[in-house]
MOPAC internal coordinates of N, CA, C and O (Angstrom, degrees):
PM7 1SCF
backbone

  N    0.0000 0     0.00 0     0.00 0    0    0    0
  C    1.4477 1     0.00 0     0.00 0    1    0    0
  C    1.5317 1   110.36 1     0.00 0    2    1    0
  O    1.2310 1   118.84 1   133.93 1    3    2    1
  N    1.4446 1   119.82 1   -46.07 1    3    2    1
  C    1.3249 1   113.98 1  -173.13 1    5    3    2
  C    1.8047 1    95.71 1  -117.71 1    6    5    3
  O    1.2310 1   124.85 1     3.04 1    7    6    5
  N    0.9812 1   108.29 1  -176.96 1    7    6    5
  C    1.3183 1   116.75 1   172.71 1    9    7    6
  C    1.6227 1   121.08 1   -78.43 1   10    9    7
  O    1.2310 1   120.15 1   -20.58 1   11   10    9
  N    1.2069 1   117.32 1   159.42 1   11   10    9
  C    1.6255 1   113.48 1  -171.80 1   13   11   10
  C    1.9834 1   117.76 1   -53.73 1   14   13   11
  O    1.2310 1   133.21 1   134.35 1   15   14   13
  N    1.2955 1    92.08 1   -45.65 1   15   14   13
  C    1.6586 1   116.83 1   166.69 1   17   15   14
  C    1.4457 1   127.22 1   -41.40 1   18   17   15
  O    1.2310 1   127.61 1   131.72 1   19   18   17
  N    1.5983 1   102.96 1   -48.28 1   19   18   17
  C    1.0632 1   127.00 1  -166.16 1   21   19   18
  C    2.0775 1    98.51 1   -85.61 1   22   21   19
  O    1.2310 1   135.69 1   127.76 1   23   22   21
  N    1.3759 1    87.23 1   -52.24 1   23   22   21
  C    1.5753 1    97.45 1  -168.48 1   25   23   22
  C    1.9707 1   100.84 1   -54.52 1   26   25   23
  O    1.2310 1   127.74 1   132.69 1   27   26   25
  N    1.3553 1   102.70 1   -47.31 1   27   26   25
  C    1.5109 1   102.59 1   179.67 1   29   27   26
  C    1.7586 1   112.70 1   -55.15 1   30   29   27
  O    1.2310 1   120.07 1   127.03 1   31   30   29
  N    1.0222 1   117.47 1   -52.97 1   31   30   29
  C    1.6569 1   118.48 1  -169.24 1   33   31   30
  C    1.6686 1    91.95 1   -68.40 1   34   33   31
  O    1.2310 1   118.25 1   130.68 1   35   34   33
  N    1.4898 1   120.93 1   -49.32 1   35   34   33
  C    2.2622 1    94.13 1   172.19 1   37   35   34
  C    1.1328 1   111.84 1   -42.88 1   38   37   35
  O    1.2310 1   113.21 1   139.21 1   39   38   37
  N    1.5961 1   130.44 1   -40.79 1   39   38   37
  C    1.2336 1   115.25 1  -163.85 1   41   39   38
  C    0.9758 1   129.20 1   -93.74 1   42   41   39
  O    1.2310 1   121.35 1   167.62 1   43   42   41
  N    1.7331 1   115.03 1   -12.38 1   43   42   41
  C    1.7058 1   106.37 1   160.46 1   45   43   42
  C    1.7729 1   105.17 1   -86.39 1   46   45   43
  O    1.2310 1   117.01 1   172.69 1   47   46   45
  N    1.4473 1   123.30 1    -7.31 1   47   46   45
  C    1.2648 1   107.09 1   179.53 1   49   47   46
  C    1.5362 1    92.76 1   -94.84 1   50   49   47
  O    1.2310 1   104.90 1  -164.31 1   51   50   49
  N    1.2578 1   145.53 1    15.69 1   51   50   49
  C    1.1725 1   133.50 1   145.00 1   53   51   50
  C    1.9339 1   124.02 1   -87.64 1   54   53   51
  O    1.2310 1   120.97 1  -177.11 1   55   54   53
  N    1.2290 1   115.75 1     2.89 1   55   54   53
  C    1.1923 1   112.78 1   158.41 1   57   55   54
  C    1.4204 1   116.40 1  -101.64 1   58   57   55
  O    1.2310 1   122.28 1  -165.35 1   59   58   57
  N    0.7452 1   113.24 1    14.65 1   59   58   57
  C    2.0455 1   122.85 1   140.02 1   61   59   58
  C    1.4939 1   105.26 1   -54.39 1   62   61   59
  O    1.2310 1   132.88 1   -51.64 1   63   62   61
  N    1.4857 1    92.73 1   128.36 1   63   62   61
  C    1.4678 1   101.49 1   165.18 1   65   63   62
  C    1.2123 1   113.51 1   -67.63 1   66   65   63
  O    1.2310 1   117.40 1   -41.88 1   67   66   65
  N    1.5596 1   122.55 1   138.12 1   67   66   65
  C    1.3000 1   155.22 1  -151.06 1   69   67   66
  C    1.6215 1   110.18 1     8.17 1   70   69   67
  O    1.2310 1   127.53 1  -134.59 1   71   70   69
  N    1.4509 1   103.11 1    45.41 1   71   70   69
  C    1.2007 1   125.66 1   147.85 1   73   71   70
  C    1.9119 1   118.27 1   -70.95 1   74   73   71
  O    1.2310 1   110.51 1   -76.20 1   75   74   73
  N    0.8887 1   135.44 1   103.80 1   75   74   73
  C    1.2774 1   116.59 1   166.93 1   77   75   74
  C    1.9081 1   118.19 1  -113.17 1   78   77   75
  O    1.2310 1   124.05 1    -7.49 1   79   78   77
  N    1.2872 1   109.84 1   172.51 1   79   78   77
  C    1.5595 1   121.33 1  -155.02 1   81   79   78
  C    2.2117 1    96.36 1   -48.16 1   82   81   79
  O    1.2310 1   128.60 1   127.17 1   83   82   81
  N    1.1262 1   101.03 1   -52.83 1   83   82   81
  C    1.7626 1    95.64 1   178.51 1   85   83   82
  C    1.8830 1   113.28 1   -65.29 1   86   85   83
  O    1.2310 1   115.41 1   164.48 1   87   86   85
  N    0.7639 1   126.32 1   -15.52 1   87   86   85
  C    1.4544 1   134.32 1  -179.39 1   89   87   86
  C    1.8151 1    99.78 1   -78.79 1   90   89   87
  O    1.2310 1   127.95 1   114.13 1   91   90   89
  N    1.4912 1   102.30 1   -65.87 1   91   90   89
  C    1.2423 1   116.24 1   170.91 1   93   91   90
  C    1.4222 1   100.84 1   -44.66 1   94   93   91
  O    1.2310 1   101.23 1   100.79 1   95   94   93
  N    0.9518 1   151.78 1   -79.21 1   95   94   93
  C    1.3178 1   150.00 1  -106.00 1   97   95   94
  C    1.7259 1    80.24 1  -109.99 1   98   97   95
  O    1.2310 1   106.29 1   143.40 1   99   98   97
  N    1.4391 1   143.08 1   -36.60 1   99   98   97
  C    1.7115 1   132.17 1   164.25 1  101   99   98
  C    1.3755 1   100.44 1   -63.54 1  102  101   99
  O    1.2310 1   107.91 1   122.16 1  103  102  101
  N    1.2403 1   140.18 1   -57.84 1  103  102  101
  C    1.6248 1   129.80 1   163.22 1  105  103  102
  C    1.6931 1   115.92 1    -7.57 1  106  105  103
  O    1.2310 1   127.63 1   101.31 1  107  106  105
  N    1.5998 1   102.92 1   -78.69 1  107  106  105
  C    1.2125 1   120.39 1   176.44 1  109  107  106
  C    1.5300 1   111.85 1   -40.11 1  110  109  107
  O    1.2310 1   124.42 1   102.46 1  111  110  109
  N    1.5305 1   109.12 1   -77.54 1  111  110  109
  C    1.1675 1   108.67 1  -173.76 1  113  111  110
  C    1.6382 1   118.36 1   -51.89 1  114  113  111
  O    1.2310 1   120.39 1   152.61 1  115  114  113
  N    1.3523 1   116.85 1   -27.39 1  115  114  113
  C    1.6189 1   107.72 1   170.67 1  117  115  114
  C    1.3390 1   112.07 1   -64.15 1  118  117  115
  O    1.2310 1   118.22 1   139.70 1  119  118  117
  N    1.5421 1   121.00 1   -40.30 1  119  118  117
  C    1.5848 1   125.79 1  -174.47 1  121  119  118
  C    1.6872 1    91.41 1   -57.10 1  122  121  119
  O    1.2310 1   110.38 1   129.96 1  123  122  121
  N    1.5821 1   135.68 1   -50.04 1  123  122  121
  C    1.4181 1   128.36 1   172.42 1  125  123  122
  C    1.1414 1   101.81 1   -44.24 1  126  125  123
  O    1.2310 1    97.00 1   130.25 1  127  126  125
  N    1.4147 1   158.40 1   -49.75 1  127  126  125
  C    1.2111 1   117.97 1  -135.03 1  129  127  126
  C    1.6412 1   100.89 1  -114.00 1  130  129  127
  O    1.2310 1   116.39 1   147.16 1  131  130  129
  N    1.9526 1   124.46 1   -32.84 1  131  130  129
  C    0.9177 1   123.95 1  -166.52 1  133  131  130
  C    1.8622 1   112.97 1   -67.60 1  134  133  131
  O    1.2310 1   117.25 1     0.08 1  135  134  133
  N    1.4515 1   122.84 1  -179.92 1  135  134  133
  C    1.5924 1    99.20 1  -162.97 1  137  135  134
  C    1.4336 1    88.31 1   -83.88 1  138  137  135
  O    1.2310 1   128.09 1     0.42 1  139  138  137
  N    1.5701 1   102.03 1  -179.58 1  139  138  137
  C    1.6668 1   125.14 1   171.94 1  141  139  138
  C    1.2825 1   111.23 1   -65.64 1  142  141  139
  O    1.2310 1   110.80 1   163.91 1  143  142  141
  N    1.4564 1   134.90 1   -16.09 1  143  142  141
  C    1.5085 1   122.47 1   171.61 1  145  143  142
  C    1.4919 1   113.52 1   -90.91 1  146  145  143
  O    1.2310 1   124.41 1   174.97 1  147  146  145
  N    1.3462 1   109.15 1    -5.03 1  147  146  145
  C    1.7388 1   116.62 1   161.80 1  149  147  146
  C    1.1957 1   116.84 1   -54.15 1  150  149  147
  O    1.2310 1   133.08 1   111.09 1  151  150  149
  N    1.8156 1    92.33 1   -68.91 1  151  150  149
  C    1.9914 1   105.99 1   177.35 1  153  151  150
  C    1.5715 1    96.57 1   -64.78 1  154  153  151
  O    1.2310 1   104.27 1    71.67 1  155  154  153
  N    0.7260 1   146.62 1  -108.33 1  155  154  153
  C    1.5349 1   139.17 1  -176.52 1  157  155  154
  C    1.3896 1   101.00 1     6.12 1  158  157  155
  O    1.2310 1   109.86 1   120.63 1  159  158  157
  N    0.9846 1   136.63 1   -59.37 1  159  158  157
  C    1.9324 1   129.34 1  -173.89 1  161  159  158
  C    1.4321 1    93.96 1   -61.87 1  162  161  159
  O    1.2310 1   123.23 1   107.86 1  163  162  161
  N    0.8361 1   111.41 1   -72.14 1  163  162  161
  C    1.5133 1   128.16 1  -171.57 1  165  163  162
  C    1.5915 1   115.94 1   -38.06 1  166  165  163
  O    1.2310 1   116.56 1   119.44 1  167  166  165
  N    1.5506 1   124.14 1   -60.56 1  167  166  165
  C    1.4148 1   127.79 1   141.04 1  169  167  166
  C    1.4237 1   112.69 1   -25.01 1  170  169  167
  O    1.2310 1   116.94 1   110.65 1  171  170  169
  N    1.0719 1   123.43 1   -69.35 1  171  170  169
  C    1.3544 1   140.80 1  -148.53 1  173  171  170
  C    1.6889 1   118.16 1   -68.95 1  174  173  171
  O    1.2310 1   133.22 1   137.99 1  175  174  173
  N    1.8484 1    92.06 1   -42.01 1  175  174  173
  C    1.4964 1    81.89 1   154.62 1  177  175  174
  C    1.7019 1   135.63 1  -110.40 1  178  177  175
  O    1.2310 1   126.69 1  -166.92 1  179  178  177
  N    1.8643 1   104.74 1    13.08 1  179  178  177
  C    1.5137 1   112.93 1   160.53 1  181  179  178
  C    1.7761 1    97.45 1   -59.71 1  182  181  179
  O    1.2310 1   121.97 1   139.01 1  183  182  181
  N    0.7234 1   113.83 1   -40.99 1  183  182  181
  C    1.8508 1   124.18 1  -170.75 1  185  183  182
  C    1.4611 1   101.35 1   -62.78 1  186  185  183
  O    1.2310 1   119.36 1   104.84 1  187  186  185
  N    0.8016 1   118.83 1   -75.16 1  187  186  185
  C    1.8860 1   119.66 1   159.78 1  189  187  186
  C    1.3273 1    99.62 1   -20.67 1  190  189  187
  O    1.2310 1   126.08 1    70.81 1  191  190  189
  N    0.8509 1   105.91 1  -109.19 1  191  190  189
  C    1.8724 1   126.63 1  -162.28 1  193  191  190
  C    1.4065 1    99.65 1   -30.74 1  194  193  191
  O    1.2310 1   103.87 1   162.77 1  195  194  193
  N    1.5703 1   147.31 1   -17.23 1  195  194  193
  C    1.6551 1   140.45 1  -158.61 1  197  195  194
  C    1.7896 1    83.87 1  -113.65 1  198  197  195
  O    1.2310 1   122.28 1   140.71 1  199  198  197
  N    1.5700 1   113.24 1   -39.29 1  199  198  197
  C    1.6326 1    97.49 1  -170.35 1  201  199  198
  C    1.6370 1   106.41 1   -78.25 1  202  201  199
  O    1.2310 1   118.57 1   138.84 1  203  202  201
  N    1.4774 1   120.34 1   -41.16 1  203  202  201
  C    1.1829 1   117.92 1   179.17 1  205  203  202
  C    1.7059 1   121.23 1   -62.13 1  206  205  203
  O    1.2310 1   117.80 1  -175.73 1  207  206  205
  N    1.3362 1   121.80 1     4.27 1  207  206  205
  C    1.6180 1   128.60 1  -166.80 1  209  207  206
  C    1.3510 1    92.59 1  -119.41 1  210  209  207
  O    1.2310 1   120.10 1   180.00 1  211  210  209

């Protein structure tokens, strides 16, 4: 249904708590549409927060 790329990021954004596969999959598709220095912030400070803990 979706692409391999696509299918992988629902499924780790479906092991979010009470995350499930359609929630995940509006996640995703918002990360598609907003610009690349969004996801880049957004990356950038999941990366923060895992090295600083």
């Amino acid at each position: 249904m979706y692409s391999p790329r696509i299918q992988k990021l629902i499924e780790l954004f479906s092991k979010f708590p009470t995350v499930g596969p359609r929630t995940a999959a509006r996640f995703v598709f918002y990360l598609l549409r907003i610009p690349k220095e969004k996801v880049e912030e957004l990356t950038k400070s999941i990366n923060e927060l895992k090295e600083e803990i």
